[in-house]
C-alpha angles and dihedrals in degrees: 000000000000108000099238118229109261114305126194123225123213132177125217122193086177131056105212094080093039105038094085090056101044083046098051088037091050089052099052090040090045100036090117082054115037094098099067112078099244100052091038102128080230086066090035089054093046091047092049090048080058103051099040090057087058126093116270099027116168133167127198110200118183115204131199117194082342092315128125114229103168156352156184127195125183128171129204118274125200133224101278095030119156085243088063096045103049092049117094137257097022105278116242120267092237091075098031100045090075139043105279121195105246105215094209103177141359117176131161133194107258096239086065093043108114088021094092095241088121087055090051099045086051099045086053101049083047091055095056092055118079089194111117098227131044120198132186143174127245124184092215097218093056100119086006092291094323098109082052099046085045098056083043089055087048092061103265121126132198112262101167140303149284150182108195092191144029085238093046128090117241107269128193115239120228142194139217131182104235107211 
């Protein structure tokens, strides 16, 4: 791992002063992608406006010389969520009974990959969620398994699968204990 030039890290609990940036930082981390629906910044921006709008969101921006160079943004789901209901096998209780932090998003620019700006983006969005678990999604051939070994070295483990829309691949759900 490079060690990345000072970077600053700022919280949103409201979209309107942050949406520009996700938007500009998804479509540099996404370029490979952007031609498939579902990866489109168009989808990315309606999905963000979704999720924004839902209890618990919260955004992480790093920025470099007033330039954002990453993100990640998650929101709270209940017992019952359609998050929940669409992940298989049925998720334990242990991690459904209660609010759990949705990490719905974490992208940096590839010339901070490898850098830990991604790590540190996602310690401090975790430190602003008091849910005791915290579960994301992870398509497993993003950087030919990488993204998923990754998530694995940063304590999450699979518990099933999902696939959140017709146009989406299916995606394995992990958990992580937060605290």
């Amino acid at each position: 791992m490079t060690m990345a030039p000072a970077t600053e890290l700022r919280t949103f609990t409201n979209l309107d002063t942050a949406r520009g940036d996700l938007l500009d930082v998804y479509a540099e981390v996404r370029a490979p992608l952007l031609h498939l629906p579902n990866y489109a910044v168009t989808a990315f921006g309606e999905r963000i406006d979704r999720h924004s709008a839902e209890p618990g969101f919260t955004a992480v921006l790093a920025y470099a010389a007033g330039q954002p160079v990453g993100y990640a943004y998650s929101n709270t789901i209940e017992h019952g969520d359609r998050y929940w209901q669409r992940t298989s096998p049925t998720p334990a209780e242990k991690y459904t009974k209660r609010p759990a932090t949705a990490l719905k998003e974490i992208g940096v620019r590839p010339a901070w990959r490898k850098t830990g700006t991604a790590r540190r983006i996602h310690d401090a969005l975790l430190a602003t969620r008091d849910e005791p678990h915290v579960t994301l999604m992870v398509n497993r051939a993003a950087g030919e398994g990488k993204v998923h070994a990754l998530y694995k070295s940063w304590g999450y483990e699979d518990i099933g699968q999902s696939q959140p829309s017709p146009a989406s691949p299916v995606l394995t759900v992990m958990i992580h204990t937060n605290r």
